[in-house]
DRENDO-1510 file (C-alpha; in Angstrom, 1 decimal, always signed):
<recs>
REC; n; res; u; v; w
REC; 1; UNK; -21.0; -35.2; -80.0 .
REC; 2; UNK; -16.9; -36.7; -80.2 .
REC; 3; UNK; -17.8; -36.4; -84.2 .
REC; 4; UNK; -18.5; -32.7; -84.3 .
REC; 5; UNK; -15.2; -32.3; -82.7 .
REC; 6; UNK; -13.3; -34.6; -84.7 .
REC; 7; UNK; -14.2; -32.1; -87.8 .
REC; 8; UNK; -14.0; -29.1; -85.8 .
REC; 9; UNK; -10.5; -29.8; -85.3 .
REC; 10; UNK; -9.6; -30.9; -89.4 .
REC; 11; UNK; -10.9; -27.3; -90.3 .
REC; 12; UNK; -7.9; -26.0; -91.3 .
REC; 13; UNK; -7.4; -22.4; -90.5 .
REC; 14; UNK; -6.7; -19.7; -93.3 .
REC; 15; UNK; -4.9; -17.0; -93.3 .
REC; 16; UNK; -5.9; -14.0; -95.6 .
REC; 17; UNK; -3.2; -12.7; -97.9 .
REC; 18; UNK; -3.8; -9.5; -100.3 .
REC; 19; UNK; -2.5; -10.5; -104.0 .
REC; 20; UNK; -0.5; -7.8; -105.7 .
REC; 21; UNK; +0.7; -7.8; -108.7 .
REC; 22; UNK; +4.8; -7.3; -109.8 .
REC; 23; UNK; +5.4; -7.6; -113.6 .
REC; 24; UNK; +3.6; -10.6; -114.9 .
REC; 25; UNK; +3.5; -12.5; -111.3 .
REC; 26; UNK; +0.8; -12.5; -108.6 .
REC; 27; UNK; +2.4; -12.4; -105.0 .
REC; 28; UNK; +0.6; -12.7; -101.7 .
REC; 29; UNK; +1.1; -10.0; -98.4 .
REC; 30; UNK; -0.1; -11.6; -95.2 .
REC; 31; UNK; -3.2; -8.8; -94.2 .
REC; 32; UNK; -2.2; -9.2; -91.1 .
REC; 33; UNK; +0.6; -6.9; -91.9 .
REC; 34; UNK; -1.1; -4.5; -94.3 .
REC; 35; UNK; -2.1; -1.0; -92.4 .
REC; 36; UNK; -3.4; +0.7; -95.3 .
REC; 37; UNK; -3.2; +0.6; -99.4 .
REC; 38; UNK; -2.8; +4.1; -101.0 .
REC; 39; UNK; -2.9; +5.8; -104.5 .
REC; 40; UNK; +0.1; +6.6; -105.9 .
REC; 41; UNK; +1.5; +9.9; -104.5 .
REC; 42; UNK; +4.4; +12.4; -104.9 .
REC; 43; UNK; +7.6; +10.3; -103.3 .
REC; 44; UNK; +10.0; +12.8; -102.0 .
REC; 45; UNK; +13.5; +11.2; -102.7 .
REC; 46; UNK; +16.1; +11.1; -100.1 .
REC; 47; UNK; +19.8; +11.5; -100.6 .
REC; 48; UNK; +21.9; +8.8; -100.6 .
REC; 49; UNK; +18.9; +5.9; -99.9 .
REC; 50; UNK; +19.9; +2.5; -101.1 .
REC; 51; UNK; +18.8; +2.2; -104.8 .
REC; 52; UNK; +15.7; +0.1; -103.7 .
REC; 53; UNK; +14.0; +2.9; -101.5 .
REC; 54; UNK; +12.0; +5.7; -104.0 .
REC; 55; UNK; +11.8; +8.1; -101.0 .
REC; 56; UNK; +9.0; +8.8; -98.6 .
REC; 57; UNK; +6.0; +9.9; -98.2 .
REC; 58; UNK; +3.3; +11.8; -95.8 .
REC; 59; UNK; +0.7; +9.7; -94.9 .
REC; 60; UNK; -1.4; +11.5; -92.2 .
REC; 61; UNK; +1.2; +13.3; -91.0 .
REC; 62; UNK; +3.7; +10.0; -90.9 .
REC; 63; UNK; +6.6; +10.1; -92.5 .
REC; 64; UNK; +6.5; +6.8; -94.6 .
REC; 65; UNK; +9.6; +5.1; -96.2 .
REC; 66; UNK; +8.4; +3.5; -99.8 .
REC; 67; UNK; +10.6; +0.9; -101.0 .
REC; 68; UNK; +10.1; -0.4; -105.0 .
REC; 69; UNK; +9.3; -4.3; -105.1 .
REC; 70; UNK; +10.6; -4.6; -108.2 .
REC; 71; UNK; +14.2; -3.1; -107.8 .
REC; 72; UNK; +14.4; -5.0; -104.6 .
REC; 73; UNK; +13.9; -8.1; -106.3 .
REC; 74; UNK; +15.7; -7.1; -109.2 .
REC; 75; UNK; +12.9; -7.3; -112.0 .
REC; 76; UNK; +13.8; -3.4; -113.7 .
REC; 77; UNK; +12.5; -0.3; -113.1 .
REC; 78; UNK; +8.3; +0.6; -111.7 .
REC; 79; UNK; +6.1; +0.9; -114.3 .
REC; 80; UNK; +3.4; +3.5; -113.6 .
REC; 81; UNK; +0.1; +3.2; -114.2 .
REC; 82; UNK; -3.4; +4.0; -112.8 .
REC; 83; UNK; -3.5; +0.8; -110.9 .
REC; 84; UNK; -0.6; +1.4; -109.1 .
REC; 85; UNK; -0.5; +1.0; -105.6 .
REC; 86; UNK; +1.4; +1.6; -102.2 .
REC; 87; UNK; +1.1; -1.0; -99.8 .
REC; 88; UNK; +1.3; +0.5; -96.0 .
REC; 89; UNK; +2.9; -2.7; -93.7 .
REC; 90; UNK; +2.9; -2.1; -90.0 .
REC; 91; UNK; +5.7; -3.6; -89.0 .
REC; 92; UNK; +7.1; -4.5; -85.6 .
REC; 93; UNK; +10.5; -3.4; -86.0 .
REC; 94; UNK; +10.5; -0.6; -88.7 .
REC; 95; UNK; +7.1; +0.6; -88.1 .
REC; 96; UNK; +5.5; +1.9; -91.5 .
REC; 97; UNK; +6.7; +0.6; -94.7 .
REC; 98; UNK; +5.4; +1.3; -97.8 .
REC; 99; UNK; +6.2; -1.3; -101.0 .
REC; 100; UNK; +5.0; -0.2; -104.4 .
REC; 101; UNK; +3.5; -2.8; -106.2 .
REC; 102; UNK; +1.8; -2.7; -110.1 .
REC; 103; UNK; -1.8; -3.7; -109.1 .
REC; 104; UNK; -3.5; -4.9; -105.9 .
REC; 105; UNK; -5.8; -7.3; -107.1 .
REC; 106; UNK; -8.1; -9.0; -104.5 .
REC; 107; UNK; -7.9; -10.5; -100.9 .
REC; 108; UNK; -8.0; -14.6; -100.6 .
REC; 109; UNK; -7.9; -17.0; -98.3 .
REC; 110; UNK; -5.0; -20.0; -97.7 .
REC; 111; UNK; -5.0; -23.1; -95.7 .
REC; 112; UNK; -1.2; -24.4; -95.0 .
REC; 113; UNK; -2.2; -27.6; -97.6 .
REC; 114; UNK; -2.9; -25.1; -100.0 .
REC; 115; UNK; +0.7; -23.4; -100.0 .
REC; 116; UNK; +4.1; -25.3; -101.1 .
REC; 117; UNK; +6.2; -24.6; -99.0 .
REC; 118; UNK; +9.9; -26.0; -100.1 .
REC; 119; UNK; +10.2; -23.8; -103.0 .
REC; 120; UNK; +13.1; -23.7; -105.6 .
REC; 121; UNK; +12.8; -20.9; -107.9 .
REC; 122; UNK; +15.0; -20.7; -111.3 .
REC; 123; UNK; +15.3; -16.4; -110.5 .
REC; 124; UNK; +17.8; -17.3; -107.7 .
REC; 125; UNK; +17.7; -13.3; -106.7 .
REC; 126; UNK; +13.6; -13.6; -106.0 .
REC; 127; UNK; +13.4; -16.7; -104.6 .
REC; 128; UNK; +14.6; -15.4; -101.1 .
REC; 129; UNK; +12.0; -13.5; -100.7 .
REC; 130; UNK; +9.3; -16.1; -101.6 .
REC; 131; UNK; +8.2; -18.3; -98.4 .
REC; 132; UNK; +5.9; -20.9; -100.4 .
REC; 133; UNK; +3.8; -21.1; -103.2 .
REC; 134; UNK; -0.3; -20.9; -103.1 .
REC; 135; UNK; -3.1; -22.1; -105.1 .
REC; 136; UNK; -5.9; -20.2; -105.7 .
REC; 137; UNK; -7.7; -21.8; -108.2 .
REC; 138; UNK; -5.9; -22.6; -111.2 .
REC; 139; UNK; -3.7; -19.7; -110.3 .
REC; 140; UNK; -0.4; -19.4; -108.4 .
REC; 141; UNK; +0.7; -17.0; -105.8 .
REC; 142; UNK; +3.9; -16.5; -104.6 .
REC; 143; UNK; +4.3; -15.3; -100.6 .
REC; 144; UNK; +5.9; -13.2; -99.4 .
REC; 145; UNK; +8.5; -13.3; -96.8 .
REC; 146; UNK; +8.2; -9.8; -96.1 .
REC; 147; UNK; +10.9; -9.8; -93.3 .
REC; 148; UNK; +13.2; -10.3; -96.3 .
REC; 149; UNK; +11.9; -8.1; -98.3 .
REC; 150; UNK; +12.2; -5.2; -95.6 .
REC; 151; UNK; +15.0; -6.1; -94.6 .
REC; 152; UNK; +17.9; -3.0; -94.8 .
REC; 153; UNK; +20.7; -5.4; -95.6 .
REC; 154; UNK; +20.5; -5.3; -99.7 .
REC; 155; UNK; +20.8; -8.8; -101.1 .
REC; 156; UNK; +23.0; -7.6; -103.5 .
</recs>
């Protein structure tokens, strides 16, 4: 009985993460922060937002900041396309945050082993919002630090 123990406790536990896409790179959204993911919709801009933020928008009678990805992490302008996507984070602090991302493309599963963690990136502005690297296969994810990423202080 000690043995099935022993490998009960080398199971190493996963944590989910839904991979978006952003340009050409494949990024990875804890789930356990994801509320929703919506279609594109009509973004209402507000006045004097930081250049980041696109507006907000209603989402079951929520008002819903949406914040671009890409102009946070300073990789040009969205791109829209039918496989465009708002990603609805429930977040402690800020409540609902909306990021709009190119593609969602499907949910995985990580072990710690399978994520490198002490990451040095060449795209300086990027790399702080990139906690570690997975492998999924012969493909890598970057994850998110979505605290960072949030965050109202532009990195600018």
């Amino acid at each position: 009985m000690a043995n099935h123990r022993e490998l009960e406790a080398v199971e190493e536990e996963k944590i989910q993460y839904i991979v978006v896409k952003i340009g050409d790179e494949q990024y990875g959204i804890d789930i356990a922060l994801v509320d929703n993911i919506v279609r594109m919709q009509k973004i209402t801009r507000v006045p004097k937002a930081q250049a980041h933020y696109n507006g907000v928008i209603n989402l079951r009678g929520e008002v819903v900041p949406v914040m671009s990805a890409r102009r946070k992490m300073k990789l040009g302008e969205d791109v829209l396309t039918n496989k465009s996507r708002i990603i609805i984070l429930k977040l402690e602090e800020q409540g609902l945050v909306g990021i709009q991302v190119d593609e969602v493309k499907e949910v995985i599963s990580l072990g710690e082993s399978e994520i490198e963690r002490n990451v040095q990136n060449t795209k300086k502005s990027a790399n702080t919002f990139i906690n570690g690297i997975g492998k999924n296969g012969d493909d890598l994810i970057s994850i998110f630090e979505i605290s960072a990423l949030v965050d109202e202080v532009d990195a600018s």
